[in-house]
TORKOL-4160 file (C-alpha; in steps of 0.2 Angstrom, whole numbers, padded with zeros to 4 digits, m for minus):
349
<pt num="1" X="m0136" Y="m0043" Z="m0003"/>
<pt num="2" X="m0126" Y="m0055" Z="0009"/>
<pt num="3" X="m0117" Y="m0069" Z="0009"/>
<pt num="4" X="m0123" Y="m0082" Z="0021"/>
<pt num="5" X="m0105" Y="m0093" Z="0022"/>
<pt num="6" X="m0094" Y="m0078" Z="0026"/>
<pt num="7" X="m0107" Y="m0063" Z="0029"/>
<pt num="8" X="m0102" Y="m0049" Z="0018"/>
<pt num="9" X="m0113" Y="m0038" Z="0014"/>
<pt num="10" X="m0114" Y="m0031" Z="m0007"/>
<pt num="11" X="m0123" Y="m0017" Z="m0013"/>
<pt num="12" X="m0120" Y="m0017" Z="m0031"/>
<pt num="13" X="m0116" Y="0001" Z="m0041"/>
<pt num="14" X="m0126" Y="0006" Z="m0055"/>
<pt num="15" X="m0118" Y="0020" Z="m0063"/>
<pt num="16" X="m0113" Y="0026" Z="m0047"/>
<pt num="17" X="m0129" Y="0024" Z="m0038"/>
<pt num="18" X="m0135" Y="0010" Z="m0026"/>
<pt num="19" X="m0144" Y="m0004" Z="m0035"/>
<pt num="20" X="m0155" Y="m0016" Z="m0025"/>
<pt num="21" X="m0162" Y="m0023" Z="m0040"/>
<pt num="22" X="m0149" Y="m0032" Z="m0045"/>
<pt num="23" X="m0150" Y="m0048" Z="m0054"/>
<pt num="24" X="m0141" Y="m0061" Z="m0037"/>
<pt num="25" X="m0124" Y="m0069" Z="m0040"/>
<pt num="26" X="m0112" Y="m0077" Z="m0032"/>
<pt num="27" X="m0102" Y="m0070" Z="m0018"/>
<pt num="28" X="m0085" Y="m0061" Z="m0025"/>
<pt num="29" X="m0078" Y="m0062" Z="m0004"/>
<pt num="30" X="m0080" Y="m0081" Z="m0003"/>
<pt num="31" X="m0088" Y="m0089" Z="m0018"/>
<pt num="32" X="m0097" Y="m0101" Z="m0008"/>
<pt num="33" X="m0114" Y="m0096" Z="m0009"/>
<pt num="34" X="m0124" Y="m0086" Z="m0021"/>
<pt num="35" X="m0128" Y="m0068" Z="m0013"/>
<pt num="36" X="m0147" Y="m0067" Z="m0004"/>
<pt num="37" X="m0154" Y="m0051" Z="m0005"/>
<pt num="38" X="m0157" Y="m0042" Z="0012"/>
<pt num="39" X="m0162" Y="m0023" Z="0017"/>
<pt num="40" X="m0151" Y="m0011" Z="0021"/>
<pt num="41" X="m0148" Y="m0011" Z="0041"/>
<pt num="42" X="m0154" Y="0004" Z="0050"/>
<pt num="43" X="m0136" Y="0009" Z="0056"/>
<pt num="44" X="m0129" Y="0009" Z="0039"/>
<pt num="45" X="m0142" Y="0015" Z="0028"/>
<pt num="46" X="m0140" Y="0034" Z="0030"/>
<pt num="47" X="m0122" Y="0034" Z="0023"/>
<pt num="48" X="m0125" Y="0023" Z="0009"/>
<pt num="49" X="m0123" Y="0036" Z="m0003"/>
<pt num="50" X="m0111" Y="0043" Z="m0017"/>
<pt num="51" X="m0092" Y="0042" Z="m0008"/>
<pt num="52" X="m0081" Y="0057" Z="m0006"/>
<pt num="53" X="m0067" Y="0048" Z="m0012"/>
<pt num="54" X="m0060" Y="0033" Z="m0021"/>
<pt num="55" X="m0045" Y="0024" Z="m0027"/>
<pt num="56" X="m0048" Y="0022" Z="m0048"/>
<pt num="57" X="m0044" Y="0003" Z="m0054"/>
<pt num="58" X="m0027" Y="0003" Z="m0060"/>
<pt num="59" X="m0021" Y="m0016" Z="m0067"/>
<pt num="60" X="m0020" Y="m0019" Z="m0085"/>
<pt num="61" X="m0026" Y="m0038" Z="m0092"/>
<pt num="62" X="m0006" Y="m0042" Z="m0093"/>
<pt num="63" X="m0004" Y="m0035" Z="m0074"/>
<pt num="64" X="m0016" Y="m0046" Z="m0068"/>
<pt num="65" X="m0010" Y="m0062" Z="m0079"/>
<pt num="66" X="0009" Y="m0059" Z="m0071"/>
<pt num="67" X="0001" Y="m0058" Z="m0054"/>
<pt num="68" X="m0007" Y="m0072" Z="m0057"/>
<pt num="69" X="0008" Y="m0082" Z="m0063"/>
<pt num="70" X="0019" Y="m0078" Z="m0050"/>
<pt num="71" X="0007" Y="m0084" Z="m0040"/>
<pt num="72" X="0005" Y="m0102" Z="m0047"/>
<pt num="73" X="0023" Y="m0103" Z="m0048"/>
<pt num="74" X="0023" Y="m0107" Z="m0028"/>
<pt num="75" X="0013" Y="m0122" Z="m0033"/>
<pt num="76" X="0019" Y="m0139" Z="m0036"/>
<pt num="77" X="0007" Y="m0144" Z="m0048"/>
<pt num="78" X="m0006" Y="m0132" Z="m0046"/>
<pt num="79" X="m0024" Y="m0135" Z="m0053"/>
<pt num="80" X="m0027" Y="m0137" Z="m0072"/>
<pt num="81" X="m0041" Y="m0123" Z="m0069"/>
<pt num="82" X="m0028" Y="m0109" Z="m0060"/>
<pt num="83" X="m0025" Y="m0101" Z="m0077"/>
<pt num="84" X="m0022" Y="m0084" Z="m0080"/>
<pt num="85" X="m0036" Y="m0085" Z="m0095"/>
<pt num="86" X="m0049" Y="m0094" Z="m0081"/>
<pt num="87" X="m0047" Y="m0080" Z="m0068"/>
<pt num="88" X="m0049" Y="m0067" Z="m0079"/>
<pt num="89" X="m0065" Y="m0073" Z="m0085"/>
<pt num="90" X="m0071" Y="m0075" Z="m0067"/>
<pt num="91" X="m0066" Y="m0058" Z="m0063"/>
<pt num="92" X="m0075" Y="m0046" Z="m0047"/>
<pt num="93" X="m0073" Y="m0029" Z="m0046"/>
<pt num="94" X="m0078" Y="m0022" Z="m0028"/>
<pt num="95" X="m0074" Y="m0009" Z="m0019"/>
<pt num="96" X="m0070" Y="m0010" Z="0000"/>
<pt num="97" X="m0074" Y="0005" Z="0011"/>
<pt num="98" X="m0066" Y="0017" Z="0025"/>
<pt num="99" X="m0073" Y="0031" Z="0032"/>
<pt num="100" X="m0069" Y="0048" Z="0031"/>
<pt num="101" X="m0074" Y="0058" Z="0046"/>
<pt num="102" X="m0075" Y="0076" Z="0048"/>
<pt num="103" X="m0076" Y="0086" Z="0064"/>
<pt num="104" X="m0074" Y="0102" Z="0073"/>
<pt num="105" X="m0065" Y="0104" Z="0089"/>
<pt num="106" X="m0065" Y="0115" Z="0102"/>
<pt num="107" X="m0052" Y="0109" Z="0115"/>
<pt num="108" X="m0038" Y="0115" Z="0133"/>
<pt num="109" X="m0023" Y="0106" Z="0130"/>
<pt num="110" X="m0006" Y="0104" Z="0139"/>
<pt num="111" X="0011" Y="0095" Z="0134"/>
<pt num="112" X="0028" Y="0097" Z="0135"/>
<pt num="113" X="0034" Y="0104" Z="0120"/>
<pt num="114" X="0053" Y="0098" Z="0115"/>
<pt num="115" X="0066" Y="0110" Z="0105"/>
<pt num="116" X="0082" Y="0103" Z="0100"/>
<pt num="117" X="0100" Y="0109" Z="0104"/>
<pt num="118" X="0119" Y="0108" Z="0101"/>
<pt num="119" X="0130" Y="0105" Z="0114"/>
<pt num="120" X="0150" Y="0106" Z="0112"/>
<pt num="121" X="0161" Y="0099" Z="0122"/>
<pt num="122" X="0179" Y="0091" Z="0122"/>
<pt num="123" X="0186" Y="0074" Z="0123"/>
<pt num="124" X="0204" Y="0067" Z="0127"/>
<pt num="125" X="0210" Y="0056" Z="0116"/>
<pt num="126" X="0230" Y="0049" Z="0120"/>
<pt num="127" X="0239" Y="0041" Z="0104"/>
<pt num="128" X="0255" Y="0037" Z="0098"/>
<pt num="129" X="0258" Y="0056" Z="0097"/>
<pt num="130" X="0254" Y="0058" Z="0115"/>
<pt num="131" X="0236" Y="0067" Z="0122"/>
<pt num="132" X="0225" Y="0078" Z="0112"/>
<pt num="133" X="0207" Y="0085" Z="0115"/>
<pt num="134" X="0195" Y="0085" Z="0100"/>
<pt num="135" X="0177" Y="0093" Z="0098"/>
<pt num="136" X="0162" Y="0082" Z="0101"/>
<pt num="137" X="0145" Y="0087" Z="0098"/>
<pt num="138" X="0130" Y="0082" Z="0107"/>
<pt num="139" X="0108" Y="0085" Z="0102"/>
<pt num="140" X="0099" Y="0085" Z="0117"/>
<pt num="141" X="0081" Y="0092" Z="0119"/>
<pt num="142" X="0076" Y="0104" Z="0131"/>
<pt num="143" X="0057" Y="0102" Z="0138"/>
<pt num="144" X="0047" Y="0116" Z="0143"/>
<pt num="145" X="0026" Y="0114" Z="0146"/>
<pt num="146" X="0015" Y="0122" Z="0135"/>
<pt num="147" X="m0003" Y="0126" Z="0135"/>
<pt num="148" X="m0018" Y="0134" Z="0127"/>
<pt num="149" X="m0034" Y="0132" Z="0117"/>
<pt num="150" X="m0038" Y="0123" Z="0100"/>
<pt num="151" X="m0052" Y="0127" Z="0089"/>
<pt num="152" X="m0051" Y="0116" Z="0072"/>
<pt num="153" X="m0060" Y="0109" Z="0059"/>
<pt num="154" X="m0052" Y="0093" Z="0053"/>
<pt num="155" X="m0056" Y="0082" Z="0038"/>
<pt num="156" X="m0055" Y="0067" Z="0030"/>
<pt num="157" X="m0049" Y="0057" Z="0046"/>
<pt num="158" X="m0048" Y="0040" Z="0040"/>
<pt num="159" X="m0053" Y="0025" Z="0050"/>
<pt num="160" X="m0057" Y="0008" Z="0046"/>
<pt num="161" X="m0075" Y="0004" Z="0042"/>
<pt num="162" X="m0074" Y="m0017" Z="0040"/>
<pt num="163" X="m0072" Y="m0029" Z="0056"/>
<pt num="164" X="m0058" Y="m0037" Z="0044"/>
<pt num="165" X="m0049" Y="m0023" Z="0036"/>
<pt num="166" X="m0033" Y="m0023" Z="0045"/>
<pt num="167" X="m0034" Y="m0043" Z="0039"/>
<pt num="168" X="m0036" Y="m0039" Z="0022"/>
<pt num="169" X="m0023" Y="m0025" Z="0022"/>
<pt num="170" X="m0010" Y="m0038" Z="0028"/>
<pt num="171" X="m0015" Y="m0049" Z="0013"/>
<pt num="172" X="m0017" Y="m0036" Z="0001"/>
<pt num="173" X="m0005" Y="m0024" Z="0006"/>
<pt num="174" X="m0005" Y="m0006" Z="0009"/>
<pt num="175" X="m0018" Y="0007" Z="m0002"/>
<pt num="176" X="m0007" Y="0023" Z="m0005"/>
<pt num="177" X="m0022" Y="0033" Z="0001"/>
<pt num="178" X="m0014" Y="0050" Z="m0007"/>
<pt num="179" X="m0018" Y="0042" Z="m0024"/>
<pt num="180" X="m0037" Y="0044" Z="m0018"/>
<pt num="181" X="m0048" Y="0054" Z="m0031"/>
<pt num="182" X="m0065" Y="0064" Z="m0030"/>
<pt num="183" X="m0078" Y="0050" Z="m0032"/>
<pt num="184" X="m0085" Y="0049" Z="m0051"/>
<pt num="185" X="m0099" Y="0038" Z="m0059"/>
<pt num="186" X="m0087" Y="0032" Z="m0071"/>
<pt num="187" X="m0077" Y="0025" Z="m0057"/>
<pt num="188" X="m0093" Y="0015" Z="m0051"/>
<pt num="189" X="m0096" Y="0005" Z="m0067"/>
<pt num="190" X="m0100" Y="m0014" Z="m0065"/>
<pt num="191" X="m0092" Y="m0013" Z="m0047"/>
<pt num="192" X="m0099" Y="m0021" Z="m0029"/>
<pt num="193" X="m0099" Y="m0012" Z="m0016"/>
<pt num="194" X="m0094" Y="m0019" Z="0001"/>
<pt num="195" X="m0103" Y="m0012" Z="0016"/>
<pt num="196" X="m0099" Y="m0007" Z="0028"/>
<pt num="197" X="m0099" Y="m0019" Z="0042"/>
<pt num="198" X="m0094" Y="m0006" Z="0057"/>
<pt num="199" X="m0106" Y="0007" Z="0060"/>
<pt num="200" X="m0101" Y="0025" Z="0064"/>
<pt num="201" X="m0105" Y="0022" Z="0082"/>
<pt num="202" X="m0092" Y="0010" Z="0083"/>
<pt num="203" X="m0078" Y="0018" Z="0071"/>
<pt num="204" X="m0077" Y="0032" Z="0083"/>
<pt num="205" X="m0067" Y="0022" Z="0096"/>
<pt num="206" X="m0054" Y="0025" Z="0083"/>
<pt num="207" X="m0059" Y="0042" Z="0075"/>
<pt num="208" X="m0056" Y="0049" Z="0092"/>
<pt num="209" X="m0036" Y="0045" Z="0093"/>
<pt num="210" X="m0032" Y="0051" Z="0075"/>
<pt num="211" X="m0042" Y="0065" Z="0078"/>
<pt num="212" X="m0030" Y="0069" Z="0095"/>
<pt num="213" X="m0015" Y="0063" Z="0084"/>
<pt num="214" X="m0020" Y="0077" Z="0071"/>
<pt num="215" X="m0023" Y="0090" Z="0086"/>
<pt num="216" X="m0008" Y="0087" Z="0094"/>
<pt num="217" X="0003" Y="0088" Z="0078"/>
<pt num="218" X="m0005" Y="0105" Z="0076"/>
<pt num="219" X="m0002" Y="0110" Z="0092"/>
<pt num="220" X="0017" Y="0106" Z="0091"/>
<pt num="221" X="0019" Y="0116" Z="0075"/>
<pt num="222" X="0010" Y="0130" Z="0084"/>
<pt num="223" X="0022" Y="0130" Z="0097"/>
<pt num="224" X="0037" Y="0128" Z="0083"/>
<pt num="225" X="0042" Y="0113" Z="0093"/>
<pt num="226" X="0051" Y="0098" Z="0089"/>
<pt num="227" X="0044" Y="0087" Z="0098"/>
<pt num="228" X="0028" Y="0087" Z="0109"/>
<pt num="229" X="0026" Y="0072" Z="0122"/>
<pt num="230" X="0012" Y="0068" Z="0136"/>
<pt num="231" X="m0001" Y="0079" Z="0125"/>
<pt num="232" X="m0019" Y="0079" Z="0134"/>
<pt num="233" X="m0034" Y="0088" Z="0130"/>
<pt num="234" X="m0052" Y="0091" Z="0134"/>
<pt num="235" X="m0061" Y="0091" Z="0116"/>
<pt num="236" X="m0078" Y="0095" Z="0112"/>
<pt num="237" X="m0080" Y="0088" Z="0095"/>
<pt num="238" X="m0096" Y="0095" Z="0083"/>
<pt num="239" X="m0100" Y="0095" Z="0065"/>
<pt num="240" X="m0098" Y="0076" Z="0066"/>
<pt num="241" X="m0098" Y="0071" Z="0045"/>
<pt num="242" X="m0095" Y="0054" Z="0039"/>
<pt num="243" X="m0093" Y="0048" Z="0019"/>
<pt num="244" X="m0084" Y="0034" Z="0011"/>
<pt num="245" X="m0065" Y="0031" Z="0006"/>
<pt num="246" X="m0068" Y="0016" Z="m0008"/>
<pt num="247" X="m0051" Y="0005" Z="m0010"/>
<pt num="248" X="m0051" Y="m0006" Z="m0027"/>
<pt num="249" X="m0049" Y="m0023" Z="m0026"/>
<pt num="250" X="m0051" Y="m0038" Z="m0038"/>
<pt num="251" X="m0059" Y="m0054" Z="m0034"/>
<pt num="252" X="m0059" Y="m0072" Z="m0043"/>
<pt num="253" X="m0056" Y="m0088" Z="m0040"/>
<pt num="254" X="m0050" Y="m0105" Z="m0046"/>
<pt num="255" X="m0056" Y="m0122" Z="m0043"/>
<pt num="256" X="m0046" Y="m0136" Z="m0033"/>
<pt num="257" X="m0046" Y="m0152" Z="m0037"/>
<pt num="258" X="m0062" Y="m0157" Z="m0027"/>
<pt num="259" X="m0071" Y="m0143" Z="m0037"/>
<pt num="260" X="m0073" Y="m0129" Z="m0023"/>
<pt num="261" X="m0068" Y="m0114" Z="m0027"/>
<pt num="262" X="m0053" Y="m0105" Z="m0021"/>
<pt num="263" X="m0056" Y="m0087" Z="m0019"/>
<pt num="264" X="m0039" Y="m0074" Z="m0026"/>
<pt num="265" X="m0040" Y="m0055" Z="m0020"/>
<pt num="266" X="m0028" Y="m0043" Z="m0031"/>
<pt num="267" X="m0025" Y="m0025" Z="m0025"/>
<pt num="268" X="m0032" Y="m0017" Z="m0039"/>
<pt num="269" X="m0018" Y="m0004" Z="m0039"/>
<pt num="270" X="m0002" Y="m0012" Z="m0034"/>
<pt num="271" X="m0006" Y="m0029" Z="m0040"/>
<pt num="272" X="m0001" Y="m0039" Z="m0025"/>
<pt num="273" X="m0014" Y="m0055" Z="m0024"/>
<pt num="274" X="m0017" Y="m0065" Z="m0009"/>
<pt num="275" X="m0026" Y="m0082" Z="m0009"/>
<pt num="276" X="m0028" Y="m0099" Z="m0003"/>
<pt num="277" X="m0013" Y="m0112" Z="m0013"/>
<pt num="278" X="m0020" Y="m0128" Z="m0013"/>
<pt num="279" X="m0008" Y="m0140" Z="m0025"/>
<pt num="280" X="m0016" Y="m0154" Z="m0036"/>
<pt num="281" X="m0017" Y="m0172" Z="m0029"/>
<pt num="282" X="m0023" Y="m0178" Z="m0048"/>
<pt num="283" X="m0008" Y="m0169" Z="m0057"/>
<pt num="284" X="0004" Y="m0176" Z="m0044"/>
<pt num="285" X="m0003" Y="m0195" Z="m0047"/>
<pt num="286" X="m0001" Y="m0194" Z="m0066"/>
<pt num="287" X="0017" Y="m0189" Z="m0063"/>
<pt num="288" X="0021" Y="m0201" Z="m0052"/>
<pt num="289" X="0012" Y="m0213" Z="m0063"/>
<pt num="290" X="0024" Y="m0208" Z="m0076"/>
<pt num="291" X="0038" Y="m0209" Z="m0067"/>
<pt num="292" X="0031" Y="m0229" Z="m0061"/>
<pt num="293" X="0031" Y="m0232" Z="m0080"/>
<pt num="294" X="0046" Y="m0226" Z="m0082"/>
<pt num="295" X="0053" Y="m0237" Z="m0067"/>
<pt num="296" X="0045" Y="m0252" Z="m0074"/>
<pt num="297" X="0052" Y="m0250" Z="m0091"/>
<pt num="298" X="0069" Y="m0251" Z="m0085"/>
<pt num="299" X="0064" Y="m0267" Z="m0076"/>
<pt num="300" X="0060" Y="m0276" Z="m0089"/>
<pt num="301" X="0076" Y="m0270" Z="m0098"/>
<pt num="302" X="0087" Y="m0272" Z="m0085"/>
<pt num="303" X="0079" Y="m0292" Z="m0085"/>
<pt num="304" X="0079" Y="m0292" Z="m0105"/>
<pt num="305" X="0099" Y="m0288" Z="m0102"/>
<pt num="306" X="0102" Y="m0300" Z="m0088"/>
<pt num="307" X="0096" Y="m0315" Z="m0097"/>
<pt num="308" X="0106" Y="m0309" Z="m0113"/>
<pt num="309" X="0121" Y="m0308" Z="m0104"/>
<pt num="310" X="0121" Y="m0328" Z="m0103"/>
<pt num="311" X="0127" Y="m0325" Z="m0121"/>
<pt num="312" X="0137" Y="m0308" Z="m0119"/>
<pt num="313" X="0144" Y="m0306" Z="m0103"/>
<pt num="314" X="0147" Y="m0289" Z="m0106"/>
<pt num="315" X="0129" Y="m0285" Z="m0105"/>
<pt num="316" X="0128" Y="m0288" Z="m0087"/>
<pt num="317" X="0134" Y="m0270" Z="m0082"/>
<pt num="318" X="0122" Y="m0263" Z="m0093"/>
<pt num="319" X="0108" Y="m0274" Z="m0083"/>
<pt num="320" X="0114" Y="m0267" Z="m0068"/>
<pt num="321" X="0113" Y="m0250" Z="m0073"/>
<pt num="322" X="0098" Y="m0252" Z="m0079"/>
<pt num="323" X="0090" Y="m0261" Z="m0062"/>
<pt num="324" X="0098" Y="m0245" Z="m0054"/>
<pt num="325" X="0089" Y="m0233" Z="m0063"/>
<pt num="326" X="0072" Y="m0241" Z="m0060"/>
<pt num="327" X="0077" Y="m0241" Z="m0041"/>
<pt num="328" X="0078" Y="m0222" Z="m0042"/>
<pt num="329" X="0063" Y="m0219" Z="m0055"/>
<pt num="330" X="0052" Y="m0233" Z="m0043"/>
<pt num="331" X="0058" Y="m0217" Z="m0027"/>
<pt num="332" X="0055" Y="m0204" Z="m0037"/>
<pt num="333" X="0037" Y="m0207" Z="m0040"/>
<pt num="334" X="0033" Y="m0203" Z="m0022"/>
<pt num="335" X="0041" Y="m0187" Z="m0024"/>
<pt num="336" X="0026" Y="m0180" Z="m0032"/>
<pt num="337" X="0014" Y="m0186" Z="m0019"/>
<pt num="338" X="0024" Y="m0180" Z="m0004"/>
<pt num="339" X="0028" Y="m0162" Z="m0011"/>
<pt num="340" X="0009" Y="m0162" Z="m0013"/>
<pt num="341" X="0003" Y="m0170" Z="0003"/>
<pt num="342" X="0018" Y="m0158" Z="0013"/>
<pt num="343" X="0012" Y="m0141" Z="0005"/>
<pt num="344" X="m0008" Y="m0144" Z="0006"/>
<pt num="345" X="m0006" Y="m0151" Z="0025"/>
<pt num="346" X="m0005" Y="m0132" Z="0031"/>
<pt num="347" X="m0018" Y="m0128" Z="0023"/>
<pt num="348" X="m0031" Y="m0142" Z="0026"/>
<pt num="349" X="m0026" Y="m0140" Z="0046"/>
C-alpha cells in the first residue's frame, strides 16, 4: 500500500506475516490521504520477509499521555482536539526498517598501526625558593606500518534502509540498537510495516564503509595496536545476506483549527515525540474576546464613576483607575493574537 501525498510505502503485519489483503486506511506517515494498494516492487520483494531483529514497543498509556503533554505545553493555546485521550485513540503502530547485512571478506590491507608511550623528562621551574626541576610526563605515539591478509565473516552491519531515516532519526531521536531482539510474531501484532524505500543495490554505498570500519578495527586489535590510521584494503566481499532491523515508532495525529490533520511521531522506546505545533487562531480570539469584554466593562465603570463624581468628588480617582485598566485590558486583547500569529508564522512559511 502507499500513500500518494508523501509516498510511503506500508505492508501491514499479520501475526508476523505480510498481509496484502488488508482492509485500506489512512496513511500513519502523513495522514493525508488514505493508503492505495500497490504490488510489491521488484527490488524490494525478495526481502520482504520475517526480520532478523526488532526493537519490542516500550511506552505505557501514561508514557505517551506525558509525552503528549509536554508537548502541548509549547503551545499557546493549542487545539481543543490535541488531547492526550484524542491521540491515543488515533494511535499507529509501524515499524520502520534497517538493514542488516552480512558478508564474508577476503582482503590485503596496509596501515600504520599506532602504540602509545611515556616519556619523562624535566622542567625548570624558578620560585620564591630559587630554581628547581620537576618531572613532566609526555604520551606520544610511535607509528610503524603494518600489513597482512583478512578473511572475515561479519554480521549484522547496520545501514540505513529509508531515503528519510537520518531525518526521522533527528526528530525521533536515537534507537539504542543493543536493545534489538530476535524478531517474534508477538512483536508483529496490529503493526505497519514501512518499506523499505532504498533497495539493497543502493544501501551498499554505505554497507561498504562500515564494513572497512569493522575490518579495520579488527585488524588493529590484531596488531595489539592503539591506534591504526590511513587503513586501506582490497576486499573481496561474498555471502552477501540482507534482513530487516525493525525500529518502533508510534504515529497519531491531531486536528488544527482548519481541520487537517497534524501528524505526531513518538519513539516507541524512549518516548520522545516530534510533530508539527500549530497554535489555535479560534482559542486565541475567544480570549482576546474576553479580555474586550473585560476592557469594556471597565468603560462603562470608569464613565458610571465620572458622572458620580459630580456628587462625590472622591469618586473621580476611582474613574481614573478604572479608565486605566480598561486601557491595558483593551492592549492585552492583542496579546493573544500576536503570540498566535508570531508562533504559527514559522510554520506556515
Amino acid at each position: 500500500m502507499i500513500c500518494e501525498v508523501c509516498q510511503a510505502r506500508f505492508l501491514p503485519l499479520n501475526g508476523g506475516a505480510a498481509d496484502a489483503t488488508a482492509p485500506l486506511q489512512r496513511c500513519p506517515q502523513c495522514y493525508q490521504a488514505e493508503l492505495v494498494s500497490q504490488a510489491l516492487s521488484d527490488e524490494i520483494q525478495p526481502f520482504i520477509h520475517p526480520a532478523e531483529l526488532a526493537i519490542p514497543f516500550a511506552l505505557s498509556t501514561a508514557d505517551i499521555d506525558q509525552a503528549v503533554q509536554r508537548f502541548a505545553n509549547g503551545i499557546p493555546f493549542p487545539p481543543s482536539d490535541l488531547t492526550g485521550e484524542r491521540l491515543r485513540s488515533r494511535l499507529n503502530r509501524i515499524y520502520l526498517p534497517m538493514w542488516l547485512v552480512d558478508a564474508q571478506v577476503k582482503a590485503e590491507w596496509q596501515a600504520e598501526a599506532g602504540f602509545n608511550y611515556r616519556v619523562i623528562s624535566r622542567q625548570e621551574r624558578y620560585s620564591a625558593q630559587g630554581w628547581s626541576s620537576q618531572p613532566v610526563e609526555e604520551q606520544r605515539i610511535r607509528w610503524e606500518p603494518r600489513l597482512g591478509r583478512l578473511q572475515r565473516a561479519y554480521q549484522n552491519i547496520v545501514v540505513p534502509a529509508l531515503e528519510d531515516h537520518r531525518r526521522l532519526q533527528a526528530a525521533l531521536g536515537e534507537f539504542d540498537l543493543r536493545q534489538a531482539q530476535p524478531y517474534q510474531i508477538r512483536l508483529a501484532q496490529n503493526v505497519l510495516l514501512r518499506l523499505p524505500d532504498r533497495p539493497p543495490q543502493a544501501a551498499w554505498s554505505e554497507a561498504k564503509p562500515a564494513l572497512q570500519s569493522a575490518a579495520a578495527e579488527e585488524c588493529r586489535r590484531a596488531a595489539r595496536a592503539d591506534h591504526l590510521r590511513r587503513f586501506a584494503w582490497r576486499p573481496k566481499f561474498n555471502s552477501l545476506n540482507w534482513t530487516l532491523l525493525l525500529l518502533p515508532v508510534y504515529t497519531t495525529y491531531y486536528l488544527d483549527d482548519e481541520g487537517h490533520p497534524q501528524a505526531v511521531w513518538i519513539n516507541g522506546k524512549s518516548g520522545q515525540l516530534s510533530g508539527r505545533r500549530r497554535a489555535s487562531p479560534s482559542r486565541a480570539r475567544r480570549a482576546a474576546l474576553i479580555w474586550l469584554i473585560a476592557a469594556a466593562i471597565c468603560f462603562l465603570i470608569s464613565l458610571a464613576l465620572a458622572a458620580a463624581s459630580t456628587f462625590a468628588p472622591l469618586l473621580l480617582a476611582l474613574a481614573v483607575l478604572a479608565l486605566t485598566f480598561a486601557l491595558l485590558a483593551g492592549i492585552g486583547a492583542a496579546t493573544p493574537l500576536l503570540r498566535v500569529w508570531w508562533f504559527n508564522r514559522p510554520a506556515s512559511a
